[in-house]
N, C-alpha and C positions, 0 to 999 in steps of 0.2 A: 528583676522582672521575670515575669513566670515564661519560659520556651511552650510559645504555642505554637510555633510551626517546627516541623520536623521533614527536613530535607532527605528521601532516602530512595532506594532502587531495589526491582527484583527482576532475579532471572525470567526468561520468557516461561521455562519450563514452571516455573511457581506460581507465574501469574496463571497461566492454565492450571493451573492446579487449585487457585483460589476462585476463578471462573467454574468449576468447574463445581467445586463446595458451594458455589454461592453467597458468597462474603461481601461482595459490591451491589449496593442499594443505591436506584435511582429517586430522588425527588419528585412529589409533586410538581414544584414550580417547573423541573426541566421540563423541552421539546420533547418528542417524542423523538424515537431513533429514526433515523429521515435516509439514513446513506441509502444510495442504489447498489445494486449488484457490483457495479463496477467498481465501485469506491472500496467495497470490503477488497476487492481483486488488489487494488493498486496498494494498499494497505500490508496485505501479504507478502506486495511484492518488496513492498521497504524494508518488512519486517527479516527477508530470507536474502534479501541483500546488506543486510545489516547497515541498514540508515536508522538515521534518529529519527522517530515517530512524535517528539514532542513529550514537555510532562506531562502528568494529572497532579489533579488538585482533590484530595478525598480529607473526610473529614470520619474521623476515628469515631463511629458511635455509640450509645447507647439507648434502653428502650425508649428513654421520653422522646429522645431527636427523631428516633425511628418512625412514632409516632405523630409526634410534632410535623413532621412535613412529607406526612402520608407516603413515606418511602415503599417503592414495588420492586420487585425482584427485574434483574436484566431483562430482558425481550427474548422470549421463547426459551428462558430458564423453568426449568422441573426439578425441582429438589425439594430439601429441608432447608430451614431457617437455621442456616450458617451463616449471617450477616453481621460483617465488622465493621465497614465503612461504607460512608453515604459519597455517592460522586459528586465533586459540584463544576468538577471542567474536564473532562475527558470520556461522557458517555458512549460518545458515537464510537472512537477504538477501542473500546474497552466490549464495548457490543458487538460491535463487527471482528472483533478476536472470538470470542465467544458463537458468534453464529458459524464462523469458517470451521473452528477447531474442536466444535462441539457435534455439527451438524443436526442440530433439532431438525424433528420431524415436523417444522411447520413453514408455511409459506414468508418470504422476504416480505417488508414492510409493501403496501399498494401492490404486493404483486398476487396470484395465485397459485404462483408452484415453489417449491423447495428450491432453495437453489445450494451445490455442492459444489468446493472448490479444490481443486485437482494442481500439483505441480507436474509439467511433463518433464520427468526426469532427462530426456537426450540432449531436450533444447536447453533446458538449465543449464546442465552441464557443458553444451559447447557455447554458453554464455550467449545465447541468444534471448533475453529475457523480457522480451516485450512479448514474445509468443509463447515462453514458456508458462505463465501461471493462467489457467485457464476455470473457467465456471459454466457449471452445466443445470438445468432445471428442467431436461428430459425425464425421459424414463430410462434410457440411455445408462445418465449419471446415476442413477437410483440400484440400477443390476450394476455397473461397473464395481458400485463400493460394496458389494455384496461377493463380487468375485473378484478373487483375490490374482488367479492366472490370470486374469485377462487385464487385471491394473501392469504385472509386468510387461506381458505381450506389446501391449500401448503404452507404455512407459507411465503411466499416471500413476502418478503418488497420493490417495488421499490424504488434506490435512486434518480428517479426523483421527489418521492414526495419532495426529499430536496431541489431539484431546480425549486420545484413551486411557482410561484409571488403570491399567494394563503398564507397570514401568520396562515390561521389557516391546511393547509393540515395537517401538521406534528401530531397533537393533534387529528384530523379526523381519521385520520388513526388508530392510535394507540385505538381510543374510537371505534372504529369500529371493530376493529381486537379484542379488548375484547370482544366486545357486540356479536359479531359471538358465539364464542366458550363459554360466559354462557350462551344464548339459546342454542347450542350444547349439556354442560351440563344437562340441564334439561328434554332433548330430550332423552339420551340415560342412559345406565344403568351401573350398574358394572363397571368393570375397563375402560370400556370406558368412561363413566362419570367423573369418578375422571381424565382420561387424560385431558380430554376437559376443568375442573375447573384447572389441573394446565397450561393448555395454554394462559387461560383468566390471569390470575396470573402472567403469563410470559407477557404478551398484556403492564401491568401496570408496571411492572419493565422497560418493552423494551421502552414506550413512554417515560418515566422519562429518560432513558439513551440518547435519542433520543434531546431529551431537553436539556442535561446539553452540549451533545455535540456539540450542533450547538452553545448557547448561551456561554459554556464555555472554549472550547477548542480551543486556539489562536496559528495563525501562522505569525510569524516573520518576518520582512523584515525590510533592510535601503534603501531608499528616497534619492536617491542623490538631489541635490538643482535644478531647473529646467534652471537657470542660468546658471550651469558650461558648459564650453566650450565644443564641439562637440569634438572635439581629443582630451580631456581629459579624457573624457568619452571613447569615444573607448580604449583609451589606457588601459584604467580601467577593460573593458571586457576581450580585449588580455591577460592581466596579470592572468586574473582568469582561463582563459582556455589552457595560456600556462604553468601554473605553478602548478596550481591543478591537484594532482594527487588523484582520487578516491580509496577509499580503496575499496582492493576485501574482498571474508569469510576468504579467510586464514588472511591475515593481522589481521581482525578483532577478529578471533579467536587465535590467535598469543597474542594480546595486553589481551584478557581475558583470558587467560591461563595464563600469568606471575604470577596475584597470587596465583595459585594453584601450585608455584614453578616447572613449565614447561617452558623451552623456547623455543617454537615451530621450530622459524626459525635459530636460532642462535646455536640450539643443534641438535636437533630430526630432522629436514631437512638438514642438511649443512652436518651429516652424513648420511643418506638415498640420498642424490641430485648422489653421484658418481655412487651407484650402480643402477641407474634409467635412466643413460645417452644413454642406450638402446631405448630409447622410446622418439620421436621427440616430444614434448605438453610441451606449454607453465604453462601447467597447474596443472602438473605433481603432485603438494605440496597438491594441493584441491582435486586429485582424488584419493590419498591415504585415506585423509580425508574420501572422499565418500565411499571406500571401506570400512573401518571400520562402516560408517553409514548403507551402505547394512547389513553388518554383525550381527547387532544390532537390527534393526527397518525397514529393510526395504523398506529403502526410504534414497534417498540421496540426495535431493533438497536443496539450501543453509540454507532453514527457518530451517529443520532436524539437519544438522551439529551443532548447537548452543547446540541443547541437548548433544553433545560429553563434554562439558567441565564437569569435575569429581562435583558431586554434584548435578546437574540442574533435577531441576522437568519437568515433563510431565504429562498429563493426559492420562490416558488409560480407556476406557471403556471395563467394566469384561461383558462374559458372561450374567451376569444378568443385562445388560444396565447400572450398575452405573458407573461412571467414577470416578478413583483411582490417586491417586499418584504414579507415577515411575520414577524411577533414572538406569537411563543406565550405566553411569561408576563413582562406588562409590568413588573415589581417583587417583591422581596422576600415582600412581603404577599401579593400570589396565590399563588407557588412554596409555600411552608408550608401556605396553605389548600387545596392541592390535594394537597399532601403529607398532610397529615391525613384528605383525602376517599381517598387508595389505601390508606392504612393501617386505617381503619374499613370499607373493602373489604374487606380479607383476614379482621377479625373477624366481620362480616358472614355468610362463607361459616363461619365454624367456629363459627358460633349455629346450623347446621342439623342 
């Protein structure tokens, strides 16, 4: 039987490099690229913390497919007709790598400004990374990546240096973001001084991370055969988009709560869903969730929720700048008692 799929991976640094040639062709039938600002951010941030991003699904082309299913270039790509394969499950990261690491001069999808994404090297680096990867659609951003002192001065890193045809940018930068802040050092005194020596210090950790991750953090994909028949192929997409169901946080937190002998959906919700039928939301299981997150920390964005499972560390920065270890809910026992105090919240408000 003929190997029509072909299971395989590349480096980040390659994949920007074939983003970059223009090698990935979207379909007619797909959506358009729909992510928001934020989602290219959070994308980043997996990518530079080296989490798995998930496979793609591309299919090896030639001219008829190309034409066959009126294939367009990425979304705000400029080039030549360097095209090798057609995407059929992975547009949206493959787009939103390409808008971050490329930074076209054209406006985000529904929006009207450019938008340019920045890591703040300080905060990265003291592992503070909900506030490190940031996004700018100023004018602000637009002089920032044009000046180069002033990315060190503010620690921002553009990630179009990772999508410069330039193979030494990446090593430039980082030799230049040190070479700033030990002249800085030598410059100034006192505590100032010693900042400035550990930013250079950070400069040399941050290029080496900068390096491992383009050369060594690989993303996935299988190659169907360029051969296989045009409505096999479709039908191959169908299947993935009528049958794939995306997990939401609850699911997600549902499946890492079991060993903590919790069953989120099965127990803790299927008794809370009756007394909640006041309230029209589909969403009713996650904003319990969030309430208990408000109650906690704060903040109740899905990346937040994760620290709900009994046990999970966090960092906290004390008073005196250092950042600590904190565990929000010590055990099983808490998690539910607090789960029970958001859920007599909600009933609470619809006694008035």
């Amino acid at each position: 039987m003929k190997d029509s799929q072909k299971p395989d991976h590349v480096s980040l640094g390659n994949m920007v490099s074939r983003l970059r040639e223009g090698r990935y062709v979207i379909p007619d039938f797909q959506r358009d690229f729909e992510w928001e600002p934020w989602d290219i951010n959070e994308l980043m941030r997996s990518i530079f913390r080296d989490y798995y991003i998930g496979s793609l699904l591309l299919w090896k082309g030639k001219n008829e497919n190309f034409e066959a299913l009126s294939c367009e270039p990425i979304y705000a790509f400029k080039g030549g007709d360097a095209r090798t394969d057609i995407v059929l499950d992975g547009q949206q990261r493959l787009t939103a790598m390409h808008y971050a690491f490329m930074a076209p001069n054209k406006p985000a999808p529904k929006r009207h400004n450019r938008f340019l994404y920045f890591i703040r090297v300080d905060l990265f680096m003291d592992e503070v990374h909900d506030e490190a990867f940031v996004y700018d659609w100023t004018r602000r951003g637009s002089n920032l990546l044009d000046n180069r002192t002033r990315q060190f001065e503010e620690h921002m890193f553009p990630l179009a240096v990772v999508g410069s045809d330039d193979n030494w940018a990446l090593p430039n930068w980082a030799q230049g973001y040190e070479k700033h802040w030990r002249a800085a050092a030598t410059e100034r005194d006192g505590p100032e001084a010693e900042t400035a020596e550990r930013h250079a210090e950070n400069a040399t950790r941050f290029g080496e991370h900068l390096h491992d991750i383009t050369q060594q953090y690989q993303i996935s994909y299988i190659e169907l055969d360029r051969d296989l028949e045009l409505a096999k192929v479709c039908d191959i997409f169908t299947q993935i988009n009528s049958r794939g169901v995306r997990l939401d946080i609850f699911d997600l937190l549902n499946a890492l709560l079991r060993p903590k002998g919790l069953r989120l959906r099965q127990q803790l919700w299927q008794k809370a869903a009756p007394r909640l039928e006041f309230v029209e939301a589909r969403r009713m299981n996650v904003y319990v969730l969030q309430v208990v997150s408000i109650l906690l920390q704060a903040y109740c964005s899905p990346k937040y929720l994760y620290y709900l499972i009994p046990g999970s560390r966090r960092q906290v920065r004390g008073p005196d700048g250092i950042l600590r270890p904190d565990i929000l809910i010590a055990d099983s026992t808490e998690f539910e008692k607090l789960w029970h105090q958001a859920v007599n919240a909600f009933n609470g408000v619809n006694s008035f």
